[in-house]
N, C-alpha and C positions, 0 to 999 in steps of 0.2 A: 777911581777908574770905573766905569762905567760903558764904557764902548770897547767891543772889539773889530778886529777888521783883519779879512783873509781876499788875498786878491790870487792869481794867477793868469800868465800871457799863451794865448793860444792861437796857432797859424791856421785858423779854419773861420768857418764864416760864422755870425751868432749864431743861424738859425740850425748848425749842429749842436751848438753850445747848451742853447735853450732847450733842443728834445730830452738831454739828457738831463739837464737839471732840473725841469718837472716830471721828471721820469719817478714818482715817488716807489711806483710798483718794482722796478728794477730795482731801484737802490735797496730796497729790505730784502730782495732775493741775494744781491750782490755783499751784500752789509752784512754778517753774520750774529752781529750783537743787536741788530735791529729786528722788530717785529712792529709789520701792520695791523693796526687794532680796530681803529674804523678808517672808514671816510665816506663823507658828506657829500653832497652832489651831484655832478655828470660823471666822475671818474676823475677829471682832468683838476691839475691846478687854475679857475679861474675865481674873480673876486667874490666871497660868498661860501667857498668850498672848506670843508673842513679836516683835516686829517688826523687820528691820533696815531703817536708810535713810540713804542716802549723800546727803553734801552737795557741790557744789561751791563754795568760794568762792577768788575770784582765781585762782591755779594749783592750788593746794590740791583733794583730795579726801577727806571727814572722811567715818569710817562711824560711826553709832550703834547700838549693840544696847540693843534698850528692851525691861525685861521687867515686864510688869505683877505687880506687886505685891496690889493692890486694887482693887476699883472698888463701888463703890454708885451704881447710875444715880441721878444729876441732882445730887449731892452732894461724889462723892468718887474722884478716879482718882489711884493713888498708880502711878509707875514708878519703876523702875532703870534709869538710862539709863551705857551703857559708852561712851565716846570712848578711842583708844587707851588711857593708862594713868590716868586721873579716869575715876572714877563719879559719879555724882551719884543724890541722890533726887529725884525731882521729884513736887509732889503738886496737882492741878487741885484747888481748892474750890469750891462754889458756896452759894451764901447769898441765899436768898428777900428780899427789904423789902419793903416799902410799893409801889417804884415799879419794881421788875421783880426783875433776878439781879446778884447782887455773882459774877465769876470772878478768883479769885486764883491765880497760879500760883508755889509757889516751888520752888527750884534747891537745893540744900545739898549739898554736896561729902560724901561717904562715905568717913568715916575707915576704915571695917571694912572697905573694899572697893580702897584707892586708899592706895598705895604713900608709906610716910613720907618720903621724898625727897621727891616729886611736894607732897605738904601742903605741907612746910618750903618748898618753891620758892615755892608757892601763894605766902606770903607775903610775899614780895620785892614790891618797887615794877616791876620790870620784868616779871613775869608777869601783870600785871594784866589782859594783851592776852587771857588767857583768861575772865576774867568780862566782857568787852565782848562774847565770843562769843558765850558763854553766855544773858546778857539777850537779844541780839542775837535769837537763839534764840526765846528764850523769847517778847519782843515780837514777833515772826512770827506763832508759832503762835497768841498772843491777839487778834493783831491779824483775822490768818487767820478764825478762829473768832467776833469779834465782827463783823466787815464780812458775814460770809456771812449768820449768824443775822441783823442789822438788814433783811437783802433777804428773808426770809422774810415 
C-alpha cells in the first residue's frame, strides 16, 4: 500500500473550497499541533513556493518540507511533501456537480524520491503505522478546510 486517499462533498462553489485549502496561515493558527517554520515565495501557495511545518504528535516532533509542484486555482494543488526519509505526492482535486464541490485529496508515496529500503519497509505489516499518519494527515487538513468553508 502505497497511496492514500481522503475525499469529502461540499454544497458551495470551489472557489470557497480553494481559499481555504491554500489558507496555510490559518491552518497552523487553526491546527494547534501545527507550527509554521518557513515559507518560500509571495506568501501564496503557487508552483515554486515552499513551505515548511512541524508537527507535534505524542513526544514526537515531525517536520514537512511541502514544495508546490502545481496549482490551478479552484481545481488543482499538486505538492511534494518530505517527512525525514518518504516523500510523498500529494495532489488536492476539486470537482464542480449539481450540488456544490467534490475535494479529493490523494497521498502516493514517490518512488523517484524515497529510498528503496524505506519502499520495501513500506510494505511490511508492521510499518503500516506510517499510512495511519499519513490519512491521519490528510483527514486534518480535509477536515480543516471542509469545517472552515461550511461557516462561510
Amino acid at each position: 500500500m502505497t497511496t492514500v486517499t481522503v475525499g469529502s462533498d461540499l454544497a458551495v462553489e470551489p472557489s470557497a473550497v480553494w481559499r481555504r485549502l491554500v489558507d496555510v496561515d490559518r491552518l497552523v493558527v487553526e491546527d494547534h499541533d501545527l507550527d509554521l517554520v518557513d515559507v518560500e515565495g509571495r506568501g501564496d501557495l503557487h508552483p515554486g513556493a515552499r513551505v515548511v511545518v512541524s508537527r507535534r504528535h505524542d513526544r514526537r516532533l515531525s517536520t514537512y518540507d511541502i514544495r508546490v509542484l502545481d496549482a490551478v486555482p479552484e481545481r488543482l494543488l499538486a505538492l511534494a511533501v518530505t517527512a525525514g526519509r518518504e516523500s510523498w505526492l500529494v495532489e488536492a482535486r476539486l470537482r464542480t456537480h449539481e450540488h456544490g464541490t467534490e475535494l479529493l485529496v490523494t497521498a502516493q508515496l514517490d518512488p523517484d524520491a524515497t529510498p528503496g529500503s524505506v519502499i520495501r519497509g513500506l510494505a511490511r505489516p508492521l510499518d503500516i503505522g506510517l499510512y495511519h499518519e499519513v490519512t491521519e494527515l490528510l483527514e486534518r487538513w480535509v477536515r480543516h478546510t471542509t469545517a472552515r468553508t461550511a461557516m462561510c
